[in-house]
Each structure stands twice: as structure tokens, then as C-alpha cells.
PyMOL CGO cylinders between C-alpha atoms (Angstrom):
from pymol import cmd
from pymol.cgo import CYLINDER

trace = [
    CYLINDER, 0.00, 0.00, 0.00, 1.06, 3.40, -0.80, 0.3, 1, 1, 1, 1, 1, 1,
    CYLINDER, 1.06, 3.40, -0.80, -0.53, 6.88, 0.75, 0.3, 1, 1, 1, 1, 1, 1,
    CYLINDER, -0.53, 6.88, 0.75, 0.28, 10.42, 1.25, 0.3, 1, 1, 1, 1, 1, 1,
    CYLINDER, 0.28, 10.42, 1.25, 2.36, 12.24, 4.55, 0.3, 1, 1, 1, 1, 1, 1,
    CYLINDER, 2.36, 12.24, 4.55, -1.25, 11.99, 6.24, 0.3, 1, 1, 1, 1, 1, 1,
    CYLINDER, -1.25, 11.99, 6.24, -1.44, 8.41, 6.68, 0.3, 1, 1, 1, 1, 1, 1,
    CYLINDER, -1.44, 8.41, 6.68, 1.77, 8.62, 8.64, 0.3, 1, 1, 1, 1, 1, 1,
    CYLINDER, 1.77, 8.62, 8.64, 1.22, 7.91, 12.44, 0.3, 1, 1, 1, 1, 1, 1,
    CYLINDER, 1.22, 7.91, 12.44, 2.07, 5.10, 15.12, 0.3, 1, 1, 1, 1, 1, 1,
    CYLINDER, 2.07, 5.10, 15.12, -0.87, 3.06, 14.16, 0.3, 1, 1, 1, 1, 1, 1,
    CYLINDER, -0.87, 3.06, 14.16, 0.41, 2.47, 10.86, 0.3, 1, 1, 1, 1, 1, 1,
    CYLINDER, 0.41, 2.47, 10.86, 2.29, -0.64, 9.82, 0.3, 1, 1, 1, 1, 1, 1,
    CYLINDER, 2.29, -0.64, 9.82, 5.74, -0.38, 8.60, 0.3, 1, 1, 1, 1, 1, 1,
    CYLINDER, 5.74, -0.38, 8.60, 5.34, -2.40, 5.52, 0.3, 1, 1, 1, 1, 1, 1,
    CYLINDER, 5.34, -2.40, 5.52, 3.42, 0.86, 3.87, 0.3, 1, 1, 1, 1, 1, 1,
    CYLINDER, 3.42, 0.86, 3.87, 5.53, 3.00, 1.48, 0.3, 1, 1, 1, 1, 1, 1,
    CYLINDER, 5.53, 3.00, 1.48, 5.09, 6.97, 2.23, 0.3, 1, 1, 1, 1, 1, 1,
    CYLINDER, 5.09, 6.97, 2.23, 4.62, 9.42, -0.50, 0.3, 1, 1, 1, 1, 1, 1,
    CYLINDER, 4.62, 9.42, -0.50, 5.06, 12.70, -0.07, 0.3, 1, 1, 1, 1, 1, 1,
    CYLINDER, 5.06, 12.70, -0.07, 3.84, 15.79, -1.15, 0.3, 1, 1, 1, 1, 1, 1,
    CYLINDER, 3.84, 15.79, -1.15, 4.84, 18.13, 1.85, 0.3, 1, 1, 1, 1, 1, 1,
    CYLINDER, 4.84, 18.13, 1.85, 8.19, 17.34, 0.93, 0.3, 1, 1, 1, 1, 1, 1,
    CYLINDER, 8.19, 17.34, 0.93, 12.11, 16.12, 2.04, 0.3, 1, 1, 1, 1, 1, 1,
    CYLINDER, 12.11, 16.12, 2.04, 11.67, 16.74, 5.27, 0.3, 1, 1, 1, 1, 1, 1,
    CYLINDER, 11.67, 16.74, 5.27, 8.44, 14.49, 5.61, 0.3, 1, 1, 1, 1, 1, 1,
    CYLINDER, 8.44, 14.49, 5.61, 10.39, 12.06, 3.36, 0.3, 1, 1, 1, 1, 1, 1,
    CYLINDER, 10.39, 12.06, 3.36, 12.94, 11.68, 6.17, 0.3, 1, 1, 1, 1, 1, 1,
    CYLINDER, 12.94, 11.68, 6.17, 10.69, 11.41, 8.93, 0.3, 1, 1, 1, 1, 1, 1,
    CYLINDER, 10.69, 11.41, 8.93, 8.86, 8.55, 7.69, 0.3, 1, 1, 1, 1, 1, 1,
    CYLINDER, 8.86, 8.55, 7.69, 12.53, 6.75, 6.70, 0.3, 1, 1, 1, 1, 1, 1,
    CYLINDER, 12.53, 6.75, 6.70, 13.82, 7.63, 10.69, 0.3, 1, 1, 1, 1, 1, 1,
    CYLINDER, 13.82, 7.63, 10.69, 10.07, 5.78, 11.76, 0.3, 1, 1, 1, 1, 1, 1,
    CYLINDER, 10.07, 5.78, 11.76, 11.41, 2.64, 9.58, 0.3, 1, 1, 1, 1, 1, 1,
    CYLINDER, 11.41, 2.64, 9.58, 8.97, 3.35, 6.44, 0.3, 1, 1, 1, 1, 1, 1,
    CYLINDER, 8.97, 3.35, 6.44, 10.00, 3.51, 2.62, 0.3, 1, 1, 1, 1, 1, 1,
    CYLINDER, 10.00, 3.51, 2.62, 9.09, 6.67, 1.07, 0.3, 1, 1, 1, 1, 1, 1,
    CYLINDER, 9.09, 6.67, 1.07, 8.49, 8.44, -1.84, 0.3, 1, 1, 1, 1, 1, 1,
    CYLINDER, 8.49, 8.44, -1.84, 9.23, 11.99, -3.08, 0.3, 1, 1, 1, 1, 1, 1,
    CYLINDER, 9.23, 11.99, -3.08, 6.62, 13.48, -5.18, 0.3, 1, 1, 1, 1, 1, 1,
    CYLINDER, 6.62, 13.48, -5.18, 6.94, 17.12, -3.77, 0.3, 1, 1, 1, 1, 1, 1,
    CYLINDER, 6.94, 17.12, -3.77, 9.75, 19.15, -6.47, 0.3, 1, 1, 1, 1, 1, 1,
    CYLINDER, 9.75, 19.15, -6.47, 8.33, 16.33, -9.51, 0.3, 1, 1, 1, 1, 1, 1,
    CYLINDER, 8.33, 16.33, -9.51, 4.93, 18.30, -10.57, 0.3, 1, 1, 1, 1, 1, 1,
    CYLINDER, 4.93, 18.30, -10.57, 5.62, 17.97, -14.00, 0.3, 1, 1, 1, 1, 1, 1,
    CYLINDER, 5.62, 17.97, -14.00, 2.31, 19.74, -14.89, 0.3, 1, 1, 1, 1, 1, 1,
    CYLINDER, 2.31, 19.74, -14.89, 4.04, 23.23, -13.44, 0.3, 1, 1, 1, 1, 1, 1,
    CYLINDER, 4.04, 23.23, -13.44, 5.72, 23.20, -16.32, 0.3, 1, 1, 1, 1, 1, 1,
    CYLINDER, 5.72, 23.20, -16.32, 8.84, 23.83, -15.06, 0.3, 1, 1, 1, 1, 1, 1,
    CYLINDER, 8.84, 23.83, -15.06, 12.49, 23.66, -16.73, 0.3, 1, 1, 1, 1, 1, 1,
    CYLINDER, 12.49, 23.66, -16.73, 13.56, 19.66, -16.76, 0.3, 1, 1, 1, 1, 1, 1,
    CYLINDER, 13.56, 19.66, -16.76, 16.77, 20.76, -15.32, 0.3, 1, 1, 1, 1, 1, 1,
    CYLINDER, 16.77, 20.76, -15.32, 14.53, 21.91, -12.28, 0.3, 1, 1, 1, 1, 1, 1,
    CYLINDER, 14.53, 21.91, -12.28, 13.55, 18.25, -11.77, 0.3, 1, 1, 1, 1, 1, 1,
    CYLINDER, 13.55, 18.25, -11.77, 16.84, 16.56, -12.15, 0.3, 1, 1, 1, 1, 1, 1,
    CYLINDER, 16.84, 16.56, -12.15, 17.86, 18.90, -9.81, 0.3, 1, 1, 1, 1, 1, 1,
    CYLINDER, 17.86, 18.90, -9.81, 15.47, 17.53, -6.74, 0.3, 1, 1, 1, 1, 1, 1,
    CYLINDER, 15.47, 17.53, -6.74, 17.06, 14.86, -5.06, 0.3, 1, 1, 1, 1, 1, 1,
    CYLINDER, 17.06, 14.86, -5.06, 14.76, 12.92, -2.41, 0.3, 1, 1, 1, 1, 1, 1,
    CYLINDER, 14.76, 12.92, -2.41, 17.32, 12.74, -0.08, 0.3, 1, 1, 1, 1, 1, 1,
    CYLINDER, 17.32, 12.74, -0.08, 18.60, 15.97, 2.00, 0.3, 1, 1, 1, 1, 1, 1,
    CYLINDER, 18.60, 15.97, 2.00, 22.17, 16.71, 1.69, 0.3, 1, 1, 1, 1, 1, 1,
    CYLINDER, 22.17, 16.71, 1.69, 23.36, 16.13, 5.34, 0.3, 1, 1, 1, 1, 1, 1,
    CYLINDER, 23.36, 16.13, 5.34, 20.41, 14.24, 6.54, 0.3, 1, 1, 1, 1, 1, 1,
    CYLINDER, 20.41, 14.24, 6.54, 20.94, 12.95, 9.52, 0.3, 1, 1, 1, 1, 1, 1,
    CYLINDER, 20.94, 12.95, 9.52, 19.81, 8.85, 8.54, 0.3, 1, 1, 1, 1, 1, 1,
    CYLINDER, 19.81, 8.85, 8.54, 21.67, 6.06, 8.86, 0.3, 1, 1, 1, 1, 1, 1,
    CYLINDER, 21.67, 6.06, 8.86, 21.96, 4.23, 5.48, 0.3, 1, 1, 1, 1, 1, 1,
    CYLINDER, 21.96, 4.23, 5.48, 19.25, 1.74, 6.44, 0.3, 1, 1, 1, 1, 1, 1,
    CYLINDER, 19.25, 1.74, 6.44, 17.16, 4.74, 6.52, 0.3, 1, 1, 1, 1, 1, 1,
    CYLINDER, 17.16, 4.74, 6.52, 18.41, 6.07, 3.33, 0.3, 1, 1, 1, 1, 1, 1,
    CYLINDER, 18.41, 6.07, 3.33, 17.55, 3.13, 1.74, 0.3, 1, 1, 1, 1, 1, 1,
    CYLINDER, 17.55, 3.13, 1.74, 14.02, 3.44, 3.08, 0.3, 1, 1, 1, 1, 1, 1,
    CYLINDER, 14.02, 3.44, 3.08, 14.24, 6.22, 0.25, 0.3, 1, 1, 1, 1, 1, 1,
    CYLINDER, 14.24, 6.22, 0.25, 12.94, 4.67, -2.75, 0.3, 1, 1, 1, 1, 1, 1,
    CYLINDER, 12.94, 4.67, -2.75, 13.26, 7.87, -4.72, 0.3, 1, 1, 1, 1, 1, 1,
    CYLINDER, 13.26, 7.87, -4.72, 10.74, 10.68, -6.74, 0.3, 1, 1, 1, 1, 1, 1,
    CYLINDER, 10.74, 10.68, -6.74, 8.20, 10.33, -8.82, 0.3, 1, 1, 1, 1, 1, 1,
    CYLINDER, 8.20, 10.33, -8.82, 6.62, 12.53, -11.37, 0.3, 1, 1, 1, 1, 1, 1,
    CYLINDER, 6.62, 12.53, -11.37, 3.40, 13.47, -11.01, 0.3, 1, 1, 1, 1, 1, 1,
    CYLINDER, 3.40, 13.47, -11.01, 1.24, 15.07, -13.15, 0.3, 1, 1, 1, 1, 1, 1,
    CYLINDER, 1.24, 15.07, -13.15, -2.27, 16.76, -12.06, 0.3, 1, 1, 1, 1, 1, 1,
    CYLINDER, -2.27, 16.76, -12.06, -5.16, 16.83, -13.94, 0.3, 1, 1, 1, 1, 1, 1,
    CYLINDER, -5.16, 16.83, -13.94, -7.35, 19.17, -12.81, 0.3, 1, 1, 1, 1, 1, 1,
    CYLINDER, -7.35, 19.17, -12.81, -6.46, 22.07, -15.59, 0.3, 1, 1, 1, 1, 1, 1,
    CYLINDER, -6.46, 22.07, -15.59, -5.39, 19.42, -18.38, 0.3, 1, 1, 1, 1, 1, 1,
    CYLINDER, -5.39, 19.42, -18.38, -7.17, 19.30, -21.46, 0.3, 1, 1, 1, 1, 1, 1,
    CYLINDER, -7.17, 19.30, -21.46, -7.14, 17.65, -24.85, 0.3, 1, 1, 1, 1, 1, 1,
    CYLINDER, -7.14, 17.65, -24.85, -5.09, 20.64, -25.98, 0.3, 1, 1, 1, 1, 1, 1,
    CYLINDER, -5.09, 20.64, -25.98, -2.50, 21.29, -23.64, 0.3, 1, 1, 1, 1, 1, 1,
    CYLINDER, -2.50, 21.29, -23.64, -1.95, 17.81, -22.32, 0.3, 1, 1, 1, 1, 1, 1,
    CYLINDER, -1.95, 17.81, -22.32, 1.63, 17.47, -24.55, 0.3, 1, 1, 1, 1, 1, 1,
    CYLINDER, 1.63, 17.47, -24.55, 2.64, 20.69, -23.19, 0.3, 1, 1, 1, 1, 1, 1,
    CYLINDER, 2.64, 20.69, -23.19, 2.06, 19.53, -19.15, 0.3, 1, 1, 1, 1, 1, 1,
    CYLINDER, 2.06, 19.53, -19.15, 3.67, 16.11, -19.62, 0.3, 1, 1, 1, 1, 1, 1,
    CYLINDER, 3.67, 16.11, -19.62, 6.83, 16.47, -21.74, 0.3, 1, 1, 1, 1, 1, 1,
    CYLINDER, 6.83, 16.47, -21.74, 10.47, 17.73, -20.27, 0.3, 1, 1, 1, 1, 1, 1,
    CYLINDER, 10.47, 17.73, -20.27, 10.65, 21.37, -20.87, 0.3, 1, 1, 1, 1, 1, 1,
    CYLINDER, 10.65, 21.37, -20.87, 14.19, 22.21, -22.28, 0.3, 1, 1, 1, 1, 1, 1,
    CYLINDER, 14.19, 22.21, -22.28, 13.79, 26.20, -21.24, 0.3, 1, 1, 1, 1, 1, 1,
    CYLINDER, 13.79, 26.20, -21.24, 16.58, 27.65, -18.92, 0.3, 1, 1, 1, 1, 1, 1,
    CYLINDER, 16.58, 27.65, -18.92, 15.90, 30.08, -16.11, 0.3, 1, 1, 1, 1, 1, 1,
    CYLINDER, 15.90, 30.08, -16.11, 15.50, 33.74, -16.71, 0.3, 1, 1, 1, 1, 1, 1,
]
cmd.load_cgo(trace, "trace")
């Protein structure tokens, strides 16, 4: 089973992967409770934003403070792509890497 940062809480088995949207931070708290995790926060591809932008975001915080049993608990990011303001006509546009650079 997968679900967001809000499932996370001491009632919750360990064999659940966390994804989250609030970000790193959330990411490591759930590895440091013994859970895998995913990153989804910084992969919005539907913000359009530069593809360097997402190779850029690394799930795991420079100088976190895990162990590397809880590092492993990081399984990584994954893309994610809303649908709420996608249509027929700008679906391309929200789903493909965007090669611009930042002004």
C-alpha cells in the first residue's frame, strides 16, 4: 500500500511506502520511523517547469541525519502530473520535459 504524509502515524504498519507531497523533510521522517518513502513534492511535472529543475530535486537531503538503512528506506521521486487544468489541448505541453533555462 502506498498513501500520502497523512497516513503517517504510530498506528500504521511499517510495511506501507510513504509518498510525499509536503516534501524532504516528511520524506525523512517517515525513513527515521522505519517506512519507505516516496518523493513526489519538487516532480509536478504539470508546473511546467524547466527539466533541469527536476533533475535537480534529489529525495534525499544533503546532510540528513539517517543512517543508510534509513536512506535506503528512500525509494526515490516520482513525477506526477495533475489533472485538474489538463485538457485535450495542452496535455503534450504539461507532460513532456521542458528544455527552457531560467531567466
Amino acid at each position: 500500500m502506498i498513501g500520502w504524509d497523512e497516513i503517517l502515524n504510530d498506528n500504521v504498519p511499517n510495511n506501507i511506502v510513504i509518498q510525499s507531497w509536503r516534501g524532504k523533510e516528511a520524506l525523512v521522517e517517515a525513513a527515521k520511523k522505519g517506512y519507505q518513502g516516496i518523493l513526489s513534492n519538487g516532480y509536478y511535472i504539470d508546473l511546467m517547469q524547466p527539466t533541469v529543475y527536476h533533475y535537480l530535486n534529489d529525495p534525499i537531503i544533503e546532510n540528513a541525519d539517517l543512517t543508510e538503512l534509513e536512506k535506503e528506506k528512500i525509494l526515490g521521486g516520482e513525477a506526477t502530473m495533475w489533472a485538474e487544468w489538463v485538457t485535450a489541448e495542452n496535455i503534450d505541453s504539461r507532460i513532456w520535459p521542458q528544455n527552457r533555462s531560467y531567466c
